[in-house]
C-alpha positions in Angstrom: -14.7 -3.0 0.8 -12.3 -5.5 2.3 -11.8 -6.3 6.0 -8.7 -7.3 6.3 -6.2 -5.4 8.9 -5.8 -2.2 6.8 -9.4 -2.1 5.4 -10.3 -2.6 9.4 -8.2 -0.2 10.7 -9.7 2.6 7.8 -13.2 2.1 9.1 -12.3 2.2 12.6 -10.9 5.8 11.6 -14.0 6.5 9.6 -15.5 6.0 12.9 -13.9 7.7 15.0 -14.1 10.8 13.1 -18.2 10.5 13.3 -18.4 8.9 10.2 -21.4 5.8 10.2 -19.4 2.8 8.3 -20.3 -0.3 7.0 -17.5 -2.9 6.5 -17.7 -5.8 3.6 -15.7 -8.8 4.4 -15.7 -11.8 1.9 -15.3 -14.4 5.4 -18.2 -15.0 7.8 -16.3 -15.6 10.8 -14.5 -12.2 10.1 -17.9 -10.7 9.6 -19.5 -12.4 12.3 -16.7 -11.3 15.1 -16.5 -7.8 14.1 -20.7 -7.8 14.7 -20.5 -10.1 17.5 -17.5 -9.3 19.6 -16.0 -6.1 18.1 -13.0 -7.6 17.1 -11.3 -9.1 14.1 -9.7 -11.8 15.5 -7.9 -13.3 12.2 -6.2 -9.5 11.7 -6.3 -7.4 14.4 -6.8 -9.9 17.4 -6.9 -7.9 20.7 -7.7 -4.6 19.0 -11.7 -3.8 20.1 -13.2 -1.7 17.4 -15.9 0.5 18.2 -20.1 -0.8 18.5 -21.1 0.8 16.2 -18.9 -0.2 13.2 -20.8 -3.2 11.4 -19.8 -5.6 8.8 -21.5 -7.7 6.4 -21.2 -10.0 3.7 -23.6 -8.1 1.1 -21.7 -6.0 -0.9 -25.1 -4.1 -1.8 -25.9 -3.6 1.8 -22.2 -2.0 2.2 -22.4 0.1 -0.6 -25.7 1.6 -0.2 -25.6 4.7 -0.1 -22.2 5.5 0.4 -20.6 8.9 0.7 -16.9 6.9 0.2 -16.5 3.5 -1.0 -12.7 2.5 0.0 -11.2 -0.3 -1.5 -9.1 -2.3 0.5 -8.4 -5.8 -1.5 -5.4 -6.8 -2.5 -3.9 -4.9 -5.8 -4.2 -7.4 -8.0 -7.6 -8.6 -7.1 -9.1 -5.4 -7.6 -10.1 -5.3 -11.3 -12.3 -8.7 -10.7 -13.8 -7.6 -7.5 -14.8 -3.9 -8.8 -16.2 -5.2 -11.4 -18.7 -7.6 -9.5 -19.6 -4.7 -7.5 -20.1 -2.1 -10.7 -24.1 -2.3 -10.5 -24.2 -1.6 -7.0 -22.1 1.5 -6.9 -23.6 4.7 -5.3 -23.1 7.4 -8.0 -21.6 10.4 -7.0 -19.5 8.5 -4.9 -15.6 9.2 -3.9 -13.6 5.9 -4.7 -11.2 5.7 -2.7 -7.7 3.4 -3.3 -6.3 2.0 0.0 -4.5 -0.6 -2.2 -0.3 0.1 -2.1 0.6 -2.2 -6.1 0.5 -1.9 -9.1 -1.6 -4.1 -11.3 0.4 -7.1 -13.1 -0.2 -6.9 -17.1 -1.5 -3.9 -17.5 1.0 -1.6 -15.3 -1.7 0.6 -14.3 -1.7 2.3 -11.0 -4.6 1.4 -8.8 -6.8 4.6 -9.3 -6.2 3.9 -13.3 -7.9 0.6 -13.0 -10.5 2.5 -11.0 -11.0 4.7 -13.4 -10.9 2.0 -16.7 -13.4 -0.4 -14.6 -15.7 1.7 -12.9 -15.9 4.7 -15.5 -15.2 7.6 -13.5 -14.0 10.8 -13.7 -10.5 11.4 -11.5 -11.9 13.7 -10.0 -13.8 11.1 -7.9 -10.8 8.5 -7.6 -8.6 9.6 -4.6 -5.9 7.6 -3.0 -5.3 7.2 1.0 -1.5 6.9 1.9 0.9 7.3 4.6 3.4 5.3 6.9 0.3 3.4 8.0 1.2 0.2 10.0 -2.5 -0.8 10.5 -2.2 -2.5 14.5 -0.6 0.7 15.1 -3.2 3.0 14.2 -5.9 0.8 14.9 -4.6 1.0 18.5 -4.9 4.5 18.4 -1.6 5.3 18.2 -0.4 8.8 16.7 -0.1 8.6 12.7 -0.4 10.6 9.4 -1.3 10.4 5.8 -2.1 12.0 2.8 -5.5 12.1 0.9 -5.1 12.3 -2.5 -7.3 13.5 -5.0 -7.3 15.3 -8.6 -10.2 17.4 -7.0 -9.3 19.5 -4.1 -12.6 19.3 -3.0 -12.6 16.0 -2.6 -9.5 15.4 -1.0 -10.4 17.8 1.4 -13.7 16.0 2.4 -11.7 13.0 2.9 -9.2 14.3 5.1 -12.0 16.2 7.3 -13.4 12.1 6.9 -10.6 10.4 8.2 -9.5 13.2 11.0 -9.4 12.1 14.9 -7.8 13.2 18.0 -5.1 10.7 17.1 -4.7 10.7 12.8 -3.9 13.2 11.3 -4.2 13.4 7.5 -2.5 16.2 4.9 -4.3 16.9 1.0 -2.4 16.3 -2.3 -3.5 16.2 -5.2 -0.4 14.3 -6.9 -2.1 11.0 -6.8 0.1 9.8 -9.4 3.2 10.7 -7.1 1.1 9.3 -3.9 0.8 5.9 -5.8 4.1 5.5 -6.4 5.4 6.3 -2.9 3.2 3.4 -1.5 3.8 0.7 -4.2 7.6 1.3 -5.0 8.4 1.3 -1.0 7.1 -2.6 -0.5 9.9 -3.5 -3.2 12.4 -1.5 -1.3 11.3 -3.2 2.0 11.8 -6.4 1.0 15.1 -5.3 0.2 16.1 -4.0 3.4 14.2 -7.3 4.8 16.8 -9.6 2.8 19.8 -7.8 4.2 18.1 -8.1 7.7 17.7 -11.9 6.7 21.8 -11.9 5.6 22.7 -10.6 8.8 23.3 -7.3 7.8 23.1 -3.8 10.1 21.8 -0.6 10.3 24.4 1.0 7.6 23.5 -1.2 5.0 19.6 -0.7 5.8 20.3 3.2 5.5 21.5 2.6 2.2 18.9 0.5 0.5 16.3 3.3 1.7 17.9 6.2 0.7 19.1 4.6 -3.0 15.7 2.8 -2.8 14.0 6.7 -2.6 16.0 7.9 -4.9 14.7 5.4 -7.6 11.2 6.1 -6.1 12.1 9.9 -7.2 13.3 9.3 -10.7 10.1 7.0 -11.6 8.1 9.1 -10.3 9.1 12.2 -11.8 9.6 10.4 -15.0 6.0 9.7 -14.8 4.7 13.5 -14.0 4.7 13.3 -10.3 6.2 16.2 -7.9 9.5 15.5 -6.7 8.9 17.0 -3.6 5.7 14.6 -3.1 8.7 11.7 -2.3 10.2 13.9 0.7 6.9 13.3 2.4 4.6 11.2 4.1 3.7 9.1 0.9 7.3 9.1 0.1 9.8 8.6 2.8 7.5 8.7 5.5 5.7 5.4 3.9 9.5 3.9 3.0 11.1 4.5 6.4 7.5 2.8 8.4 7.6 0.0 6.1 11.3 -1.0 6.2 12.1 -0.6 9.8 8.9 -2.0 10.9 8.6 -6.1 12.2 4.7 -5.4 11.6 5.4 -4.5 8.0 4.6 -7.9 5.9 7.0 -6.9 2.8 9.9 -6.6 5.2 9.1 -9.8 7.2 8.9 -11.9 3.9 12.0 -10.3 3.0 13.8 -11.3 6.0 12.4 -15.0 5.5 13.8 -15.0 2.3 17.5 -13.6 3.9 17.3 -16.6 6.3 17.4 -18.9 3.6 13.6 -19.8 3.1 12.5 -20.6 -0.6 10.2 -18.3 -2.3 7.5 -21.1 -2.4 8.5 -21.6 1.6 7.8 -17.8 2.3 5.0 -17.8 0.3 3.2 -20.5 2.6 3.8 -19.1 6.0 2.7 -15.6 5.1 -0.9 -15.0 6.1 -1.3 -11.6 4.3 -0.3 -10.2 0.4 3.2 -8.6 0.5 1.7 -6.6 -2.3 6.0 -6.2 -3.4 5.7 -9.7 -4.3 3.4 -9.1 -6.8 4.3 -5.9 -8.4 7.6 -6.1 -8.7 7.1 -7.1 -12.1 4.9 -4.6 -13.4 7.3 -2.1 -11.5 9.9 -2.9 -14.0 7.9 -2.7 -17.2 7.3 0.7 -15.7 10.8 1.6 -15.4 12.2 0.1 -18.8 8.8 2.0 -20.8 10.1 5.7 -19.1 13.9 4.6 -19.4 14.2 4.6 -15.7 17.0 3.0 -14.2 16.2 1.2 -10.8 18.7 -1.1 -9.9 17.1 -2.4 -6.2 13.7 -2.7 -8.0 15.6 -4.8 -10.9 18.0 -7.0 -7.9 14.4 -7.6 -6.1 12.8 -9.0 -9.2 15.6 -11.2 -9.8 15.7 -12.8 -6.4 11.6 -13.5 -6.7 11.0 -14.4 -10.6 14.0 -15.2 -11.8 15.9 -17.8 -9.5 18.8 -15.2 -9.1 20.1 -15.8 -5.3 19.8 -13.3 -3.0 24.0 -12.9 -2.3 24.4 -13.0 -6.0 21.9 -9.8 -6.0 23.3 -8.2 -3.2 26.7 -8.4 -5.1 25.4 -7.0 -8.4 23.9 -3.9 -6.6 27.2 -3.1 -4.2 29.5 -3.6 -7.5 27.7 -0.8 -9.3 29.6 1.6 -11.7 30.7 4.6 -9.2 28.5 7.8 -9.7 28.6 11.3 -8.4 25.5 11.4 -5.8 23.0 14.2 -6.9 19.1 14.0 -5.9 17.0 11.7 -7.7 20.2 10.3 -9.8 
């Protein structure tokens, strides 16, 4: 549900482990050249996506008779569009959270607001997450990720789902430690993407991922996650591919912002969500309700809601109290 370039590049690996899917787009001309000319031209143009992978603009035609509904809109569009397609979903169906945010307001995770509008168990919410930079898998590229789930079961029918010659996908079932991997690492990267902006190297890029884990860690675990969930692919695999990655949007809008661009500036040239944009916000609430202290998270927030400018940020973080360095601290 969704056919931008992730929700795209998730069928297309659907597909190409045998899977027959159907791929709801809210654009016609999306719709119309992924039926017409097996391509998305406005998100993947170049990338040809297999025949028999169709899209349509009826949600009830997509959704009938699904084995996994995956939903692939933007984080904080979700609530609204679950909820228009609530009559229409199969039942016994895995619901399945491609989405990388956290929800404005409410600070729910995207599998709670699953859960709260479609009225499901968690045993039939599972997440999908990984260092998953979508041209690059949707070329067929080697990559990994992790499928999530409360229910073993069910995370293991989405990994044997999603498997191909060229993906290769682990089980979990610490979706709450998954969830914060993916929406915590866009803040981070559009970190690391303002000190690419400022001219800044290597070193300092090394250090805003690392620190930026380590407060990935402490939420996470403050929250009830595994620790050792944040070593992996949803944790530092996900940071490390979104940070050093030109394809990754949250690092681009970063950089834009480094180069001296306004917020409003950045905002108008980017063609996809920078889902870090959005959740920064509700990130916070999360740290200050589980006493969490996340200093990058906090400098990020700043430099997009609160008119603090970016040097003055990057100052405020590198004059930090001094601190022994122990894991997670």
């Amino acid at each position: 549900m969704g056919a931008g370039s992730w929700g795209t590049t998730f069928g297309k690996l659907l597909h190409d482990a045998g899977g027959e899917v159907v791929l709801w787009g809210r654009r016609p001309g999306v719709v119309e050249a992924i039926n017409d000319r097996h391509e998305n031209t406005d998100y993947l143009p170049g990338i040809a996506l297999p025949e028999g992978m169709r899209a349509t603009l009826d949600p009830v035609e997509a959704l009938d008779g699904a084995d996994f509904v995956a939903l692939a809109v933007p984080a904080q569009t979700l609530r609204a569009n679950l909820a228009g397609w609530l009559p229409h979903l199969p039942p016994g169906a895995v619901m399945v959270s491609l989405m990388k945010g956290v929800e404005d307001g409410t600070t729910l995770r995207m599998s709670e607001v699953v859960r709260e509008v479609a009225d499901v168990p968690q045993e039939r919410v599972a997440v999908f997450c990984g260092p998953n930079l979508a041209r690059e898998i949707a070329s067929g590229e080697p990559g990994a990720a992790v499928a999530a789930c409360a229910d073993e079961d069910a995370a293991r029918r989405l990994q044997a789902a999603t498997m191909t010659p060229y993906f290769r996908v682990y089980t979990s079932t610490d979706v709450v430690g998954c969830e914060l991997g993916g929406a915590v690492k866009n803040i981070v990267a559009l970190c690391v993407g303002m000190s690419v902006g400022l001219g800044f190297g290597a070193s300092t890029q090394a250090v805003l991922m690392t620190r930026g884990l380590a407060e990935i860690t402490r939420l996470g675990v403050a929250m009830g996650a595994d620790e050792h969930t944040f070593a992996g692919l949803a944790g530092m695999g996900d940071l490390v591919g979104t940070c050093m990655s030109p394809l990754s949007r949250n690092r681009t809008f970063g950089e834009n912002l480094g180069r001296g661009m306004t917020l409003e500036q950045v905002i108008s040239v980017t063609k996809q969500t920078a889902e870090g944009v959005k959740s920064a916000e509700a990130v916070m609430e999360l740290a200050r309700k589980h006493n969490v202290e996340m200093p990058i998270t906090e400098a990020v927030t700043a430099v997009l809601h609160h008119g603090m400018p970016i040097k003055e940020a990057a100052v405020s973080l590198i004059s930090r109290s001094p601190k022994a360095e122990r894991y997670g601290v």
